[in-house]
Each structure stands twice: as C-alpha cells, then as structure tokens.
N, C-alpha and C positions, 0 to 999 in steps of 0.2 A: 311245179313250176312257179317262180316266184313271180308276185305284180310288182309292176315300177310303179310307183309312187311321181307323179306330177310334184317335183317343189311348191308350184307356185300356187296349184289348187290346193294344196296342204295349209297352204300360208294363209291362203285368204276364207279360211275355216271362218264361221261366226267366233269363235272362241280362240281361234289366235290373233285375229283382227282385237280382237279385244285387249290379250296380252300385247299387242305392239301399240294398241293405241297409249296403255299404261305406262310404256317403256320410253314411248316419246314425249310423255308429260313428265318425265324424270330427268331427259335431259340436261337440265341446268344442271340440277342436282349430282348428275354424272359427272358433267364437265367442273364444276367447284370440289368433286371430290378427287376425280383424275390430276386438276391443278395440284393441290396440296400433298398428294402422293408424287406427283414429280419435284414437287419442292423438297419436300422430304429426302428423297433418294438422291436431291443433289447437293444437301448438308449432312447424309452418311445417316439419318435417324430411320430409317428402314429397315438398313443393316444392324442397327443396335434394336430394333423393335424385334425383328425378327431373332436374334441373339437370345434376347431375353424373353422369347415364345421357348426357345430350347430349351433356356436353362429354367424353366417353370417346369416345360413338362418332361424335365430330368428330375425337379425336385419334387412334383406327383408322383414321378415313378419311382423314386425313392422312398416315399412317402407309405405308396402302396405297399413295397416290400419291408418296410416297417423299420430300414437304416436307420433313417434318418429321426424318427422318432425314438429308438434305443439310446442313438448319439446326445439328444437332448436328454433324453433321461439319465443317460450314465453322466452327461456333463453336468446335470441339473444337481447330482446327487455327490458331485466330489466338490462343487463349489458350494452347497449349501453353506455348511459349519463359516464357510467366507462371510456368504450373506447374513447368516446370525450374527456374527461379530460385529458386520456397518449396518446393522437395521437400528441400533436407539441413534445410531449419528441418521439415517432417514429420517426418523421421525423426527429428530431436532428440528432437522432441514424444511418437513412439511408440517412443521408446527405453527400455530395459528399468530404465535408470536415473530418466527421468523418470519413467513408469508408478511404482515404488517411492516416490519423492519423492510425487507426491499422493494416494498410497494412505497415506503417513503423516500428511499434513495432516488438522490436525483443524477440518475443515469446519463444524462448527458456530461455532467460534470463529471463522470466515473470514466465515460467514453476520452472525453478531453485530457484527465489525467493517464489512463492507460497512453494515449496516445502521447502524451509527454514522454510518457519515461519509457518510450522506444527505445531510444537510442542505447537506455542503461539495459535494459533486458538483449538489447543485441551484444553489450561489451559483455553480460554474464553467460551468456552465449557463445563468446568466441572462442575460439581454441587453445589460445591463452588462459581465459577463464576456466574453461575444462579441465586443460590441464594441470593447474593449481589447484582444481577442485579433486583430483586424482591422487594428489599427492597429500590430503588433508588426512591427518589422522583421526577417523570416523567415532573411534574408541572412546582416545580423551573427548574429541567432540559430545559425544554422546554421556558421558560422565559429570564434564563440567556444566553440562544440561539440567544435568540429575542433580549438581551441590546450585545451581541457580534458582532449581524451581520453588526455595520457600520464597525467593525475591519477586515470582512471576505470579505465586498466590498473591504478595501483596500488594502486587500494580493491580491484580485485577479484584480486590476484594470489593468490597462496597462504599467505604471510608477515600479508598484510593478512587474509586472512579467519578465519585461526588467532587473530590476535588478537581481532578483533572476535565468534568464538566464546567468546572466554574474560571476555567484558563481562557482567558481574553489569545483568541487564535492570530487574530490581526497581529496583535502586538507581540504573537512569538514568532511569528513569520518577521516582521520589521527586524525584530533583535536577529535573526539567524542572517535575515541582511545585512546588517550592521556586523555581521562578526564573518560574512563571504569577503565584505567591503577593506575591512581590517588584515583578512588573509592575504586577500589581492594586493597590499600594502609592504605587508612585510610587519604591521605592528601589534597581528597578533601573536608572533612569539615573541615579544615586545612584555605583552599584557599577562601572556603565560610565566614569563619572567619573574612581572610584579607578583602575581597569585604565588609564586614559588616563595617568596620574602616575606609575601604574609604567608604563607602555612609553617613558620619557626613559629614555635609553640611560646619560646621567650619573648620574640619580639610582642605577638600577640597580644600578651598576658603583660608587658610592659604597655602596650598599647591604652587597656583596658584601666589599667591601671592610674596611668596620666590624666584619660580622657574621662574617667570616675572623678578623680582629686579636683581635674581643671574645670567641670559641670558644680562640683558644690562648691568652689572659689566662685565661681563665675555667677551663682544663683545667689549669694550672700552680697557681690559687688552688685548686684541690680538692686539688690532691695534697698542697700545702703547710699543710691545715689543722692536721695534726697540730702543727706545729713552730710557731704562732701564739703569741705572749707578751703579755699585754696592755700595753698603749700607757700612762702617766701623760703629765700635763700638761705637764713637761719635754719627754716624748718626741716630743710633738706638736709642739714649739718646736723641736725637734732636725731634726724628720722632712720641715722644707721643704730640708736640704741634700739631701736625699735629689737623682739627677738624674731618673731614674724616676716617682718621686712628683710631683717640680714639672715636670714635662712633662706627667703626666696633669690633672694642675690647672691646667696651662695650655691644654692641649687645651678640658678642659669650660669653661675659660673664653669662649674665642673660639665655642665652640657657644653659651655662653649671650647671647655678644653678638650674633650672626648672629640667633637667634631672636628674638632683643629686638626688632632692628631690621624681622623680616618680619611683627611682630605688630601691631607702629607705623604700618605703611606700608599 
C-alpha cells in the first residue's frame, strides 16, 4: 500500500527550505534572464540560436561518423597542388616588407578614393559593360599582353621607378586638369591637330634647322652690338652689295613668296 506524501511537509524539509531560500535570492537574476530571452524570441534570435544548436550537433554527428572529416581530407587533398602554386604569392603578401608597405598607407585616403570611383566601378559593372566585356576577344587580349610585357618590365624596372618617384604629382594632376578643361572646350582636338603638323618629320627637321641657323645669327648680333654704327640713306644704297645682306633678303623673299601662294590656295 502506498504513503501519501504531504506536499507541504516535503517542502518545508530543513533541506528544501534551503534550496528555496537559494532560488529566491536568484530571483532578479531569473527575472534579467527571463527579460532578455523574451527579447530575444521577439527579434527571431532564439529561433536562429536554436537552428544553430541543430546544425552543430549535425555537424558532431557527422564528425563522429568521420563524413565530415574524409570530406576535408579528400578536399584538402585535390586543392593542395592549388595552394602550392598561391603559397610564394602568401608569402609576398605576409612579408615583413609588405606588412610595412600597408602599415604606411593611409587608408582613409584609400577609403575616399575607393569611394570616388563608385560610380566607375558601377558603369564597369553594368550590363552594358558586361556585355562588351563578353564580346572581347580574350585571345588577342591575352597575346597582345604577352608582345607588351618587355614594356611592363620597363615601367617597373628600378631606373623607371626612380623616375617616376621623382614626378611632382600636383603638377600632373593640374596638367590632366588643364587638358579635361581644353576637352570640355572643343580645343583639345584643336591641340591634337597642331601635334599632328608637328609629327612631319620635314617640317620638323626644317624647323630644327631654322631655329639652329637663327640661334648662331642671333648669338653673333648680341656680341656685335657694341660695335653697331648707325646706317644713313647712302648706306642703305650701299648695303645691298653687301653678299650676306642680299642673301638674307633673298631668303625672306622666297618665304614671303611660298607663304603668298599657301595663303591663296
């Protein structure tokens, strides 16, 4: 025959009196943790806490059956020969001299400029851009690569890069201003123009040629100014036997006739 048990004499045991004394010095403790659990359950993290209890002890229990561990290992072992090929680019990357290099970059400027050029990483992003990019022939691309790269040695050899550390940045940014400024215009095919009239290799070399001859006239009349006598109207009558003199006045003659006639035509 079985005893009934009093609840209430049970309860007030010396030793459950104790455990309830425990349980209501916990109360706050209860009630800050019951709060945060309803909070939880009423932004959905409950349900993903508990989600992610399953898929743990799915991935134990895979783990236990040793799936999950093969899987690494057979992945581990067809991507190796990968990771050899990018391990000397790792070490570049964790080399004492890269680490320095982007410990000097100043990343906010890096942040500011990514953030400029939004807008261009959106347009090479478009579906336009895609598209074009679809249609490129990968081939020649990849070819003409290959006939560039003694050019790409020498941008970046040591000689090239000394230089191009010593390029005043301000003042290439100003000029690319100065030639957006001109585009907006209409006068830099204006300028493209002129550069076409100088690359005649005749004109050039006429050029070179004038500006040679007219520099040692010109260095010979400086020295001679001292010794200058002024000229009367006789001497002017005099000064076409010169042979000198009517060479040069024969010269600007025939320029003035050539020009005559390109002004005419």
């Amino acid at each position: 025959m079985s005893v009934t048990v009093d609840p209430l004499e049970e309860l007030l045991k010396p030793e459950n009196l104790s455990k309830l004394s425990k349980i209501v010095e916990a109360f706050p403790t209860i009630e800050k943790i019951t709060d945060k659990v309803v909070e939880m359950d009423k932004k959905g993290q409950i349900d993903f806490m508990l989600s992610l209890v399953d898929q743990t002890i799915s991935l134990l229990d895979a783990v236990q059956k040793a799936d999950l561990v093969n899987a690494i290992i057979s992945f581990g072992m067809d991507q190796l020969p990968k990771i050899q090929a990018i391990w000397p680019i790792i070490e570049k990357l964790t080399s004492e001299r890269t680490l320095n290099i982007l410990q000097s970059i100043d990343w906010d400027a890096a942040f500011n400029a990514i953030e400029a050029l939004t807008p261009v990483m959106k347009q090479l992003t478009s579906e336009r851009t895609v598209k074009l990019i679809q249609q490129l022939d990968v081939a020649s691309m990849l070819n003409a690569m290959e006939a560039m790269m003694p050019v790409f040695k020498k941008l970046t050899d040591e000689k090239t890069v000394k230089t191009l550390s010593q390029i005043d940045i301000n003042s290439l940014i100003s000029m690319m201003n100065k030639l957006a400024e001109l585009q907006k215009s209409g006068n830099l095919d204006k300028l493209i123009q002129l550069l076409d009239i100088m690359a005649d290799p005749q004109f050039v070399n006429g050029l070179i040629l004038v500006m040679d001859k007219f520099s040692k006239a010109f260095k010979a009349w400086i020295n001679n100014i001292p010794n200058v006598r002024p000229v009367g109207t006789m001497g002017l009558l005099r000064i076409g036997s010169d042979k000198d003199v009517s060479y040069a006045i024969g010269l600007m003659l025939e320029l003035a006739k050539e020009v005559g006639k390109t002004f005419k035509s």
